[in-house]
Backbone as CSV, one residue per row, in Angstrom:
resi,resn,N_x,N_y,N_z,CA_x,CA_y,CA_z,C_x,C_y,C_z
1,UNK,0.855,-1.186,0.000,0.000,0.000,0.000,0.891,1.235,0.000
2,UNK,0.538,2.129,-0.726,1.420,3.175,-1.146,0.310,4.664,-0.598
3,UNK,1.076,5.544,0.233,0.574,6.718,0.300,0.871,7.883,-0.537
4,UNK,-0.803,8.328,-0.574,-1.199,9.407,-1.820,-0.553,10.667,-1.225
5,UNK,-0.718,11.857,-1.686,-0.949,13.010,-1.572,-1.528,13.289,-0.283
6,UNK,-1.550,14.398,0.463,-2.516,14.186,1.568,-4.101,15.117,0.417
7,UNK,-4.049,15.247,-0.425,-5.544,16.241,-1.732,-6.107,15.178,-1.817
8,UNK,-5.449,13.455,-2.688,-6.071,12.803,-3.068,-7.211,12.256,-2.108
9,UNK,-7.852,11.845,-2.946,-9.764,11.350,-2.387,-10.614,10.975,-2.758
10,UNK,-11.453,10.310,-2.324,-12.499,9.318,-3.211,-13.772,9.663,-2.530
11,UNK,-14.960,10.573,-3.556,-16.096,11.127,-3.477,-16.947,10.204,-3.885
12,UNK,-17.831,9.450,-3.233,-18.838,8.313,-3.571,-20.676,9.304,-3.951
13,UNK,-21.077,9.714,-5.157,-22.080,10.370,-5.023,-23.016,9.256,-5.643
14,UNK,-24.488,9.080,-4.514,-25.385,8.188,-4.150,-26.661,8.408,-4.773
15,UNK,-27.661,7.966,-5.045,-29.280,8.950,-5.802,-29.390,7.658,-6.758
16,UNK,-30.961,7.850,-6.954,-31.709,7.716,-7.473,-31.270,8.202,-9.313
17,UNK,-31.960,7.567,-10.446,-31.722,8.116,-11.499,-32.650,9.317,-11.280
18,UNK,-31.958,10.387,-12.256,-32.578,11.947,-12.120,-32.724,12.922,-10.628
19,UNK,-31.451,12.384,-9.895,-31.735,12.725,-8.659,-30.238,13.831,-8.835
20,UNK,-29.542,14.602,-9.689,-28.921,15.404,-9.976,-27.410,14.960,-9.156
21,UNK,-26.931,13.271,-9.564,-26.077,12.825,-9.066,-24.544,13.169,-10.032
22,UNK,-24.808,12.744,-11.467,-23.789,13.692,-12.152,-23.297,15.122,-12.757
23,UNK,-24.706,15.781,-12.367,-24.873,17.048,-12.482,-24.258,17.717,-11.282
24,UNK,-24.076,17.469,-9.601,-22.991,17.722,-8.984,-21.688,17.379,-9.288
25,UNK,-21.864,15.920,-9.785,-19.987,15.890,-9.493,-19.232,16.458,-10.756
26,UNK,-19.886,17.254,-11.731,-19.311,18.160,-12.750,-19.586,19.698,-12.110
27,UNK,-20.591,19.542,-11.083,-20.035,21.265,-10.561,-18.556,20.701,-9.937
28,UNK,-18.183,19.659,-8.823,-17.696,19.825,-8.143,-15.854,19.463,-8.861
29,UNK,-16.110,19.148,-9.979,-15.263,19.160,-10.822,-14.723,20.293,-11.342
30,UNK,-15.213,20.976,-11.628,-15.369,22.381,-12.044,-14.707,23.446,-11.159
31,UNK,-15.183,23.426,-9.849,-14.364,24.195,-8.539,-13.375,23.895,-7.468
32,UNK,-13.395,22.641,-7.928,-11.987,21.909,-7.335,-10.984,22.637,-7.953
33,UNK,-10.029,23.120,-6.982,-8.602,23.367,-6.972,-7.349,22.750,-7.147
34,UNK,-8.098,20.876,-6.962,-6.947,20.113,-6.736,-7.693,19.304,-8.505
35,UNK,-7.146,18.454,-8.895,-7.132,17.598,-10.460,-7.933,16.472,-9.775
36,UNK,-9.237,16.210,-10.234,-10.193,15.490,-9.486,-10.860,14.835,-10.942
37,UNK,-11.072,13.734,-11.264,-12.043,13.421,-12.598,-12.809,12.644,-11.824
38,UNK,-13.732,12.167,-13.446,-15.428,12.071,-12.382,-15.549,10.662,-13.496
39,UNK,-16.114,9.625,-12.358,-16.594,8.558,-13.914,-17.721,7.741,-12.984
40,UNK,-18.525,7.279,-14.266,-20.010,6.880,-13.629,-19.920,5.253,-14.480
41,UNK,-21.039,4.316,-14.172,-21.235,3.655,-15.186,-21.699,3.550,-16.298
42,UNK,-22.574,4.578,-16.000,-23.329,5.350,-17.716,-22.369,5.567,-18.898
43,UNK,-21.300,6.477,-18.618,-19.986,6.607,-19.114,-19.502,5.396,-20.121
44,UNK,-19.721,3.899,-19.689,-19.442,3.028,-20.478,-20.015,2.939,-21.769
45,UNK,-21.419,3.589,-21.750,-22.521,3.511,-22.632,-22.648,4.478,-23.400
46,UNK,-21.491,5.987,-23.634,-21.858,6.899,-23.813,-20.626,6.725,-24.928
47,UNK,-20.936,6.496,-26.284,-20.045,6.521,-27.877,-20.328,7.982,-28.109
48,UNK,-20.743,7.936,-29.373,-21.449,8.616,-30.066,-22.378,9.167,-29.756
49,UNK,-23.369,8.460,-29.171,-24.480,9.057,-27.970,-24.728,7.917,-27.275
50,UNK,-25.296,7.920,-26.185,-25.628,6.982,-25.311,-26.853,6.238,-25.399
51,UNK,-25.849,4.384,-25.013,-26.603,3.540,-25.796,-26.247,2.106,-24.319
52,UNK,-27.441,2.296,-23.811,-27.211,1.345,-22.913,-28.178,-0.099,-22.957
53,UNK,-27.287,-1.020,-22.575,-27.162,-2.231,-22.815,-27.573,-3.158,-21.505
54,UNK,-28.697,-3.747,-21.273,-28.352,-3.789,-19.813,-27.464,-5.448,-19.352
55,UNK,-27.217,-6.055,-20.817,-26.730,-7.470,-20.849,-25.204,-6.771,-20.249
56,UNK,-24.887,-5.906,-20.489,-22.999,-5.086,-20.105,-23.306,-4.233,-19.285
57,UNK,-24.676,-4.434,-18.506,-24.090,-3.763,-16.703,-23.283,-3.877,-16.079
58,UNK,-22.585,-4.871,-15.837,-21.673,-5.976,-14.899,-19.888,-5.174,-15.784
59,UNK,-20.237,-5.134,-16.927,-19.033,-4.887,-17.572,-19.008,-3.153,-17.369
60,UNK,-19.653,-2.210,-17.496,-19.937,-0.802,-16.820,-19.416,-1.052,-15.575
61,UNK,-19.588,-1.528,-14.431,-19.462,-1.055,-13.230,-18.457,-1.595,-12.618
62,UNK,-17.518,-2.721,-14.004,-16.499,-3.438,-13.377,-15.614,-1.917,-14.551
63,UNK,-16.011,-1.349,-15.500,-14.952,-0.421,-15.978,-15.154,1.093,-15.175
64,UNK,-16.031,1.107,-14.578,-15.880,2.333,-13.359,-14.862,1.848,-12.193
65,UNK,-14.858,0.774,-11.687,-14.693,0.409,-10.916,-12.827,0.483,-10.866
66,UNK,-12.461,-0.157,-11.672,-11.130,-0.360,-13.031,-11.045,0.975,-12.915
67,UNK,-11.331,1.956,-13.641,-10.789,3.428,-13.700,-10.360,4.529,-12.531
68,UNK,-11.534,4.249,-11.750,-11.065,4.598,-10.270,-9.999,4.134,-9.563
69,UNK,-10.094,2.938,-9.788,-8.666,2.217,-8.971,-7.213,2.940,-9.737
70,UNK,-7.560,2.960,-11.083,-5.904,3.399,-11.746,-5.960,5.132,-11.456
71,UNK,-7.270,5.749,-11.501,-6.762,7.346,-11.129,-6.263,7.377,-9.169
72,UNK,-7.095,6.694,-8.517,-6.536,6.395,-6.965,-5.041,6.401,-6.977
73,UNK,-4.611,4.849,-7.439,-3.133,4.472,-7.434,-1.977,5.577,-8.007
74,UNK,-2.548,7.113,-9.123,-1.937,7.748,-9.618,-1.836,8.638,-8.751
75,UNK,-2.650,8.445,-7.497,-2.593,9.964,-6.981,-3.535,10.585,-7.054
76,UNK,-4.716,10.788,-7.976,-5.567,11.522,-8.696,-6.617,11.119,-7.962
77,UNK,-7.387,12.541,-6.975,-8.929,12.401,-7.012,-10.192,11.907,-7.542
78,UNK,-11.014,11.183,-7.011,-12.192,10.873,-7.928,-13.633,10.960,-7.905
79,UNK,-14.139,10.999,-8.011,-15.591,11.132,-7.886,-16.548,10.524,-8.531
80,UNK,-17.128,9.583,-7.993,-17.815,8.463,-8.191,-19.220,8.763,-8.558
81,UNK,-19.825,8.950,-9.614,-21.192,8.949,-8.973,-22.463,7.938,-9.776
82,UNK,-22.829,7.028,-8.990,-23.894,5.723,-9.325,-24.373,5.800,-8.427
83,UNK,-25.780,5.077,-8.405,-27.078,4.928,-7.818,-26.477,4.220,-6.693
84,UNK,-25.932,3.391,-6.138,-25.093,2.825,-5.081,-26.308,2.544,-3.909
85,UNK,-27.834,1.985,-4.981,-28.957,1.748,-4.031,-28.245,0.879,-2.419
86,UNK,-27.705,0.028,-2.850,-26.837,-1.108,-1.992,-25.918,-0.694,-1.309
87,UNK,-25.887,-1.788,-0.112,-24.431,-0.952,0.787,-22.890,-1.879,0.046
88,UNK,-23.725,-3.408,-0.389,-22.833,-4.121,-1.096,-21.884,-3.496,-2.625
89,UNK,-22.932,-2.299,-2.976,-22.365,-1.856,-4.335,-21.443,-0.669,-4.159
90,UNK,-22.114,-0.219,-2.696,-20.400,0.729,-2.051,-18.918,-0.203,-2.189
91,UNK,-19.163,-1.314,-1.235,-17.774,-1.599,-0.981,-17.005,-1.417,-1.825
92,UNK,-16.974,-2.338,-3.036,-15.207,-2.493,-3.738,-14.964,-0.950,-3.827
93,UNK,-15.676,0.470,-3.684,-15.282,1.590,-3.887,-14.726,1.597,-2.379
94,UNK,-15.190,1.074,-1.400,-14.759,1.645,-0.008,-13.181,0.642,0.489
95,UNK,-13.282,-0.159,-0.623,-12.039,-1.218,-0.041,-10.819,-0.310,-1.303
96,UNK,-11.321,0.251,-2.381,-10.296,0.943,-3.085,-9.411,2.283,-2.156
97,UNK,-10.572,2.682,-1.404,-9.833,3.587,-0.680,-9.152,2.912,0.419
98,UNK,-10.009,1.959,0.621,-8.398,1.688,1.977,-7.337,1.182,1.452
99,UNK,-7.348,0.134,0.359,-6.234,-0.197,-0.601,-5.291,1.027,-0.795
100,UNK,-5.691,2.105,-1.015,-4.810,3.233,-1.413,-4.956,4.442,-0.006
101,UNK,-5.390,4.643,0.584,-5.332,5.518,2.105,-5.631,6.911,1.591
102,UNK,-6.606,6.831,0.986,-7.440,7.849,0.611,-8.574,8.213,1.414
103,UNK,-9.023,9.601,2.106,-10.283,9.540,2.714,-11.249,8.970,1.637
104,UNK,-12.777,8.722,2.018,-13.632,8.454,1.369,-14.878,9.590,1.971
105,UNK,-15.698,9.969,0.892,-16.931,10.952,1.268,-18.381,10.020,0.732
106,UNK,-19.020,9.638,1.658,-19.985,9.132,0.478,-21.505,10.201,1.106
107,UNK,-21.858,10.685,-0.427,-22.727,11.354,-0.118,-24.513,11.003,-0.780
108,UNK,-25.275,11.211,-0.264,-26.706,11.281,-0.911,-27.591,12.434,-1.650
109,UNK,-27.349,12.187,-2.647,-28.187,13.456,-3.674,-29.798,12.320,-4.091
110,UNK,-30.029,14.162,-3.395,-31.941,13.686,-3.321,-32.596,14.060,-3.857
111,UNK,-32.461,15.424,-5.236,-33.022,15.767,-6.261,-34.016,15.222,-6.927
112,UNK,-34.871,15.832,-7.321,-35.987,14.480,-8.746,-36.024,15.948,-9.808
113,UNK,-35.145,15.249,-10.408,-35.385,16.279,-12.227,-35.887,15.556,-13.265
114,UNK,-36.127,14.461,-12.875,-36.134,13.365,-14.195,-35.108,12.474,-14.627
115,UNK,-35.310,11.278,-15.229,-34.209,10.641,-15.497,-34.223,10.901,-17.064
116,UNK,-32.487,11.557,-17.042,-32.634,11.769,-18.598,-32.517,10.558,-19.552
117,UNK,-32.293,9.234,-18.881,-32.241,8.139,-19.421,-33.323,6.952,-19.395
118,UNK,-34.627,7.846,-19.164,-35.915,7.332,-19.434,-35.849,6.134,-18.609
119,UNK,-35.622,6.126,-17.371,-35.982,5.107,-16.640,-37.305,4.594,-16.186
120,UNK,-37.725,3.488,-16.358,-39.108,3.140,-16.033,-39.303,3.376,-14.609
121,UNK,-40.861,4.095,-14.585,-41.226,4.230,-13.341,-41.079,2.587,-12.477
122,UNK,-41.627,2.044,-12.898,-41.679,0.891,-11.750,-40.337,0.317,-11.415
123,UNK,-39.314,0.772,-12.527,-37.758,0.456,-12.259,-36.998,1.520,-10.696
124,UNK,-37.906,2.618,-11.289,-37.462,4.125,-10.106,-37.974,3.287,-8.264
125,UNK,-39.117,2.525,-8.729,-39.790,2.220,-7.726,-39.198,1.440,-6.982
126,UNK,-38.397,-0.043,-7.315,-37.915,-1.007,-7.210,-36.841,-0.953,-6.899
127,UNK,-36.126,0.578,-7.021,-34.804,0.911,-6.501,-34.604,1.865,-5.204
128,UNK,-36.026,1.941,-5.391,-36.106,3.023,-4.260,-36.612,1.969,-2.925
129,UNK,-37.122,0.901,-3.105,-37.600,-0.063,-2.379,-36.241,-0.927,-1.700
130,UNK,-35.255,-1.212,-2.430,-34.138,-1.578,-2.041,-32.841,-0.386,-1.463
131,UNK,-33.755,0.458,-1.430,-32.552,1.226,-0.902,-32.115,0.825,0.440
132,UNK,-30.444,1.122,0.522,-29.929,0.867,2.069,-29.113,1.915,2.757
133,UNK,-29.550,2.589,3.621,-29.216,3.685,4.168,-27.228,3.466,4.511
134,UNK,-26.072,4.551,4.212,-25.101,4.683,4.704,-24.836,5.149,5.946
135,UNK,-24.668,4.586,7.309,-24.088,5.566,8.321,-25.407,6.159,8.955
């Protein structure tokens, strides 16, 4: 285990789809002082325009997962932000930070703007039913 920077850090942002979860972590990208990038699992899905697949969920959240770990190990801030309904879908983000001795922030954005990715209501429902409170 190798120590970072005392800047580097790992921002876990939590919500619902349309709950203005990547729409913060590009403000907070934006006014950071220190070199912070931001990656979601959506991100996997986003070519040309965004085209999601739900047979390559598993492959999304293992290449968020993958990207964070190599900006961590560089030193480099990150900011996470997925639905993280689960406390199980925190960990491998919460074991990356202890792997690397990075604080961790995990936060809850509670917004409803809509999901710009047309999520089915009864899908919104079913996630909101499994939710598991952090802390």
């Amino acid at each position: 285990m190798e120590q970072r920077t005392v800047n580097t850090q790992l921002i876990l942002l939590r919500g619902l789809p349309g709950s203005g979860k990547s729409t913060f972590a590009r403000l907070l990208v934006n006014v950071s002082r220190e070199e912070i990038v931001h990656y979601e699992a959506d991100m996997y899905f986003q070519k040309d325009k965004y085209c999601f697949d739900a047979s390559k969920l598993s492959d999304a959240h293992q290449w968020c997962l993958q990207a964070t770990s190599n900006m961590l190990e560089a030193g480099v801030s990150v900011i996470v932000s997925n639905t993280f309904t689960r406390l199980m879908e925190l960990q491998p983000y919460l074991n990356l930070a202890k792997r690397y001795n990075v604080p961790v922030t995990v936060l809850h954005v509670e917004g409803n703007h809509g999901s710009i990715h047309n999520v089915p209501e009864q899908t919104m429902h079913k996630m909101a039913a499994r939710w598991e409170s952090y802390q």
